[in-house]
C-alpha positions, 0 to 999 in steps of 0.5 A: 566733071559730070560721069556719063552712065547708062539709064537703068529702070529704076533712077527715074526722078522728075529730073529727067522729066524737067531737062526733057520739058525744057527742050521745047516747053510749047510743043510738049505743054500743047501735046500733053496738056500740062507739066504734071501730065507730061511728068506721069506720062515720061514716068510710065514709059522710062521704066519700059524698054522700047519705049521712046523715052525709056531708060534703055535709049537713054545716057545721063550725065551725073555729077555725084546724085545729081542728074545735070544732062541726058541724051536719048539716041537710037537707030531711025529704024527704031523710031515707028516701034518705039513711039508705037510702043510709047502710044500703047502706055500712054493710051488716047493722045490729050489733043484733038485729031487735028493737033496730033497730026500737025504735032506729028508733020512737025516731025520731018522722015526719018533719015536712012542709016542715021541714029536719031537723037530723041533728046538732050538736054544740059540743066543750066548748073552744067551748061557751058562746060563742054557737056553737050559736046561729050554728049553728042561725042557719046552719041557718035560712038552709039552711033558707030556701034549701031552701023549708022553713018550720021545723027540727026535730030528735031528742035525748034527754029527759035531753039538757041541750042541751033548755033550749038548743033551748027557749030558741031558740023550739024546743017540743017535739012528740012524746015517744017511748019504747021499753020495749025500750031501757030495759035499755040506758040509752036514754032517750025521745026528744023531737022539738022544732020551731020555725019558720023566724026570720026 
């Protein structure tokens, strides 16, 4: 059974990078241009505290060396500061104006007293083995410890992940879609909610 542990600075590996590229590869290939400048710009910011995708908001699930699933978390007050901060180590986004804007409409407001779940994802060898649920449990008592009263999260509308969330109590609470991104491949974005089990 995959050990869940706390991110720390120094076990980034592309890895991580792949599980997180596989939550939605079309929205992440159009923002970052590439698999390969996706992986620089997640290498930049792991080892940065604060940061969106950094190792202090971030669980992986271990089975022996091997990474096989990850959940990155953190209160919705943290989400303007820690993407700010993800923008100042990454410099100029790679898209036009236009595109980072419908890229950042995708993303429906935060929810008040929730924790954001940024990212989770299980690697295929790990799937159907009950990791995503000790996962999301896992989130529940980060949640809790953070005085949140619900989680949340973003994904795409065609994400098979969607019954998943559903069957763990998630619903969904807004729709978002962008014309813009249609020429892409982006499909609408659902954010689904639940309250905190108990």
């Amino acid at each position: 059974m995959a050990q869940l542990v706390a991110g720390t600075p120094t076990d980034f590996t592309t890895r991580i990078a792949e599980l997180i590229w596989s939550e939605d590869p079309a929205l992440i290939g159009l923002e970052y241009q590439s698999y390969d400048n996706w992986v620089d710009a997640a290498q930049k910011e792991w080892p940065v505290a604060g940061a969106a995708n950094s190792y202090d908001s971030t669980t992986l699930a271990m089975d022996g060396d091997a990474i096989v699933g990850l959940i990155n978390g953190f209160p919705a007050s943290e989400i303007e500061p820690r993407f700010d901060k993800s923008s100042e180590i990454q410099g100029a986004r790679l898209v036009s104006d236009d595109i980072a804007d419908a890229i950042d409409a995708l993303f429906a407001e935060p929810i008040e007293n929730a924790f954001y779940i940024l990212d989770i994802a299980v690697h295929a060898s790990a799937q159907n083995t009950g990791l995503g649920g000790r996962l999301m449990e896992h989130a529940d008592q980060l949640a809790r410890r953070a005085g949140c009263t619900s989680l949340y999260l973003d994904t795409y509308a065609s994400n098979a992940a969607v019954g998943f969330y559903q069957h763990l109590g998630f619903v969904i609470n807004q729709r978002t879609h962008s014309a813009v991104l249609d020429a892409f491949g982006v499909d609408p974005y659902l954010q689904l909610v639940r309250p905190i089990s108990q």
